[in-house]
PLY file of the C-alpha trace (Angstrom):
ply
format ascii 1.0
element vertex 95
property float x
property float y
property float z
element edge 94
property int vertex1
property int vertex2
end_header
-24.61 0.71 -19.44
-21.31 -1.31 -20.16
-19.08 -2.70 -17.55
-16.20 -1.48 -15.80
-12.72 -3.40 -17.82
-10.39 -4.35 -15.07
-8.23 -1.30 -16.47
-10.97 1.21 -15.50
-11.18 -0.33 -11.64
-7.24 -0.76 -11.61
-7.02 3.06 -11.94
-10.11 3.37 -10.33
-8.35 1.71 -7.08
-5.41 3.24 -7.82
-6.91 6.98 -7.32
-8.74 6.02 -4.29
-5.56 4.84 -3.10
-3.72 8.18 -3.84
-6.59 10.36 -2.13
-6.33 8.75 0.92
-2.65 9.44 1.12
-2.99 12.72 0.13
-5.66 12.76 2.75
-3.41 11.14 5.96
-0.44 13.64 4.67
-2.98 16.67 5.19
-3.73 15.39 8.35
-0.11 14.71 9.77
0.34 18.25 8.37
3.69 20.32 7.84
6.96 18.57 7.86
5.60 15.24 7.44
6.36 13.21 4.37
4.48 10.41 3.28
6.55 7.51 2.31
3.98 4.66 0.89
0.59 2.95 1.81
-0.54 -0.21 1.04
-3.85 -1.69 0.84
-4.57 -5.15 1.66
-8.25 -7.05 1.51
-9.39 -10.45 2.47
-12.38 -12.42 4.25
-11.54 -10.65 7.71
-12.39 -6.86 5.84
-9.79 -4.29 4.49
-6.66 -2.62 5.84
-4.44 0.14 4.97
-1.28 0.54 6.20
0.63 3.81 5.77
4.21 4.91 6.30
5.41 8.02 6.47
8.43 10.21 8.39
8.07 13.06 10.77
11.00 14.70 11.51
13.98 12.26 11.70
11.66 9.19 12.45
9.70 6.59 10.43
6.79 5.25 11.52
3.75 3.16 10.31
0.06 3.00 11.23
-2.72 0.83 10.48
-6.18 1.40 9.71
-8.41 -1.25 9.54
-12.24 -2.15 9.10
-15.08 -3.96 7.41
-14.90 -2.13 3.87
-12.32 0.58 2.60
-14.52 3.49 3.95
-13.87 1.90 7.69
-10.39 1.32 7.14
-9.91 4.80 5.96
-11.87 6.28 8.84
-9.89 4.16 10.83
-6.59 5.18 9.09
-6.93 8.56 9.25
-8.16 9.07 13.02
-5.09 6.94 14.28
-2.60 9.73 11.84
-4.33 12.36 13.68
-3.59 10.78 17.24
-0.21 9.82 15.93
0.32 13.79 14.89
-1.22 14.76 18.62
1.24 12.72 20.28
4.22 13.59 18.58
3.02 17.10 18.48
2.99 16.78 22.66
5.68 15.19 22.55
8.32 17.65 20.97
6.39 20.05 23.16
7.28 18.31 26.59
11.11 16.72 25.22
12.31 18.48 22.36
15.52 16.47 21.79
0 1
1 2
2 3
3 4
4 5
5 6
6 7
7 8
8 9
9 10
10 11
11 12
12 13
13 14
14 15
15 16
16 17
17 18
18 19
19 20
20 21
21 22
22 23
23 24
24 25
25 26
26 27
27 28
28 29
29 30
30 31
31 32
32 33
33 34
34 35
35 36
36 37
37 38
38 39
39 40
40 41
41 42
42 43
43 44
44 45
45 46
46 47
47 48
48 49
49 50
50 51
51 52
52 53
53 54
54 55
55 56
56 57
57 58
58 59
59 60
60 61
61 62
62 63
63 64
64 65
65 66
66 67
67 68
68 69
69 70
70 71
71 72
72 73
73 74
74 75
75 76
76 77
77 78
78 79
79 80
80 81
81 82
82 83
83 84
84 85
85 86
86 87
87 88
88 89
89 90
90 91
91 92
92 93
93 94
């Protein structure tokens, strides 16, 4: 068994990366448009931060956690209570 080149884990990370956006964009749903995410790692644990626009606003939201698979979990529950709220929101002051 040889070991990964860092070419392999570059694109490796790189996929990753693009499934959990195409992951937070399913969950935020129709009329949402994903505009980047970033991953960022250091001694305090991992963090993704993505930002994307629903309807004529931008926003951003953080996920964060002791390895990527907490800071996705934690990623993609705070789009889904981002997509509540705005959701409610539109519902109780559609301006």
């Amino acid at each position: 068994m040889s070991a990964a080149g860092p070419d392999v884990v570059a694109e490796a990370d790189a996929q990753y990366l693009a499934q959990i956006a195409r992951d937070c964009e399913a969950c935020l749903g129709p009329g949402a448009e994903l505009l980047g995410i970033e991953h960022t790692a250091d001694e305090s644990g991992t963090s993704f931060v993505l930002r994307y626009r629903l309807g004529s606003h931008e926003h951003e939201r953080r996920g964060t956690g002791d390895g990527i698979l907490a800071a996705h979990a934690d990623l993609r529950a705070n789009v889904i209570i981002d997509r509540l709220r705005f959701g409610f929101s539109e519902l109780v002051d559609p301006r």
